[in-house]
C-alpha positions as CSV (number, residue, x, y, z in Angstrom):
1,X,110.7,17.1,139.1
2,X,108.8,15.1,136.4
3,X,105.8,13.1,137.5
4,X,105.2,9.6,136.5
5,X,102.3,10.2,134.2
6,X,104.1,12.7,132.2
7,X,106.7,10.4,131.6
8,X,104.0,7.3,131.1
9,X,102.0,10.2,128.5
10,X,104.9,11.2,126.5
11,X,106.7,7.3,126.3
12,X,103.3,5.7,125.1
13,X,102.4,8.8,122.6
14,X,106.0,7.9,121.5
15,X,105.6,4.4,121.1
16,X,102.6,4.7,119.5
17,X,104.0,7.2,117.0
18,X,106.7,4.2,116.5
19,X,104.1,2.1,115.9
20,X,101.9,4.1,113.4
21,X,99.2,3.3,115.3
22,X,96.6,5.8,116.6
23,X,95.0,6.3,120.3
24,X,92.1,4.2,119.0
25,X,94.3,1.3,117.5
26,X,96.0,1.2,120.7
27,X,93.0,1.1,122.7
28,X,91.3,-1.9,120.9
29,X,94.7,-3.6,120.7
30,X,94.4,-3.1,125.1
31,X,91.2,-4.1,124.7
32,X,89.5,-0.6,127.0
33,X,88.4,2.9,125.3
34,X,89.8,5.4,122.8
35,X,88.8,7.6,125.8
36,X,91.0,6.0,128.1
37,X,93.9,6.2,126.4
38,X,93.4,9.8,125.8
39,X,93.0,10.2,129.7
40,X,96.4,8.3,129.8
41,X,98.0,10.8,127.6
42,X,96.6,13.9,129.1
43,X,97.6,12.9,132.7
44,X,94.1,12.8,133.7
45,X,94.2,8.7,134.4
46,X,96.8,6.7,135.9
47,X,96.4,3.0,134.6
48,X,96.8,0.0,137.0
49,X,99.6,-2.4,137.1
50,X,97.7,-4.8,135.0
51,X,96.7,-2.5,132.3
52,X,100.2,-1.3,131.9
53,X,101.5,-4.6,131.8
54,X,98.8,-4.9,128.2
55,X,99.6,-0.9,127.6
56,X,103.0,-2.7,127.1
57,X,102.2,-5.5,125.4
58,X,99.8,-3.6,122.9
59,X,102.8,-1.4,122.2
60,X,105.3,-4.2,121.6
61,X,107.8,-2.8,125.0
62,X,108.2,-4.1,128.3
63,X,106.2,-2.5,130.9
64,X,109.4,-1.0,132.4
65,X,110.2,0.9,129.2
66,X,107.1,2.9,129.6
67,X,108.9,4.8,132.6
68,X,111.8,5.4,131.2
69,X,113.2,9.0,131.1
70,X,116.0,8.3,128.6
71,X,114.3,10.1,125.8
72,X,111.8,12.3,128.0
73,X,112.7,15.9,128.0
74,X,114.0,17.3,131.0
75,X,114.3,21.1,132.0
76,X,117.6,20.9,131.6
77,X,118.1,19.0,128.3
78,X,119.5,21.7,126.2
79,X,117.6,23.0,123.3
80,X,115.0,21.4,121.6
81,X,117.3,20.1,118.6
82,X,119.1,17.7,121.2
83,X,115.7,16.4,122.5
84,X,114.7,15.8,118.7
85,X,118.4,14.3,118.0
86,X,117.6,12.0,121.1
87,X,113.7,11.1,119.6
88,X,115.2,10.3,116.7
89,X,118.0,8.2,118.0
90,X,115.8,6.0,120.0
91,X,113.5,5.4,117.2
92,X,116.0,4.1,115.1
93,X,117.4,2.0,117.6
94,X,113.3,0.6,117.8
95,X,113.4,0.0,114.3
96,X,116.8,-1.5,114.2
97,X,115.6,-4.1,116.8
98,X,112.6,-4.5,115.0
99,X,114.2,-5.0,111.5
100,X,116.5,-7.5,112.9
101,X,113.9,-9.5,114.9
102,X,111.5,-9.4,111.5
103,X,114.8,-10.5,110.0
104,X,115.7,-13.8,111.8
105,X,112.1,-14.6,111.6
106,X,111.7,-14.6,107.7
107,X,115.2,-16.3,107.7
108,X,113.5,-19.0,110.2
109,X,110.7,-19.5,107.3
110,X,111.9,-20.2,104.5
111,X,109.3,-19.2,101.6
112,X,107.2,-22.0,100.5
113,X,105.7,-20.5,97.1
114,X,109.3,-20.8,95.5
C-alpha cells in the first residue's frame, strides 16, 4: 500500500522538476525553509492543510493534484520504461496546458511596441 507522503514526496519533486525550480525556489515561493521542503520530500514532515493548499499554489496545481497516484509508481506498474513513458506523458500534458494558457494570454495582449 503507498502512504500519502510518498505520493505527496514524489508528485511535488515532480512538479517541481516541471517547473525547473529547485527545493529552495519552491520554498521561498511557499514562503517556509529549504529545510522543510526537503523534510516533505524525504517523508520526514507531513505539511498541514494550509501549507498544502500554498505547496499548491507555489507549484502552479491544485492541492488535490498533489495526491494523485496517476503517475506514481506502483509495485505493480510494469517495468520501469512504462513508469518513464507515463512521467513523460504527464509532463507533456503540463506543458500543453501551459503552452495554451500562456497562449490565450499573449493573444489577450496584444503587443504595444509595434
Amino acid at each position: 500500500m503507498t502512504s500519502l507522503r510518498s505520493v505527496l514526496a514524489f508528485n511535488m519533486r515532480v512538479q517541481r522538476q516541471v517547473l525547473g525550480i529547485s527545493q529552495e525556489k519552491l520554498a521561498e515561493r511557499v514562503g517556509t525553509s529549504t529545510h522543510y521542503i526537503g523534510m516533505i520530500e524525504n517523508e520526514k514532515k507531513f505539511p498541514s492543510p494550509e501549507m498544502l493548499e500554498r505547496i499548491a499554489a507555489a507549484l502552479e496545481i491544485d492541492a488535490p493534484v498533489l495526491f494523485s497516484t496517476k503517475s506514481y509508481p506502483s509495485p505493480k506498474a510494469g517495468t520501469m520504461e512504462q513508469f518513464q513513458e507515463e512521467i513523460i506523458n504527464d509532463i507533456k500534458q503540463i506543458l500543453t496546458y501551459r503552452v495554451s494558457k500562456l497562449s490565450r494570454e499573449t493573444t489577450a495582449a496584444p503587443y504595444e511596441g509595434a
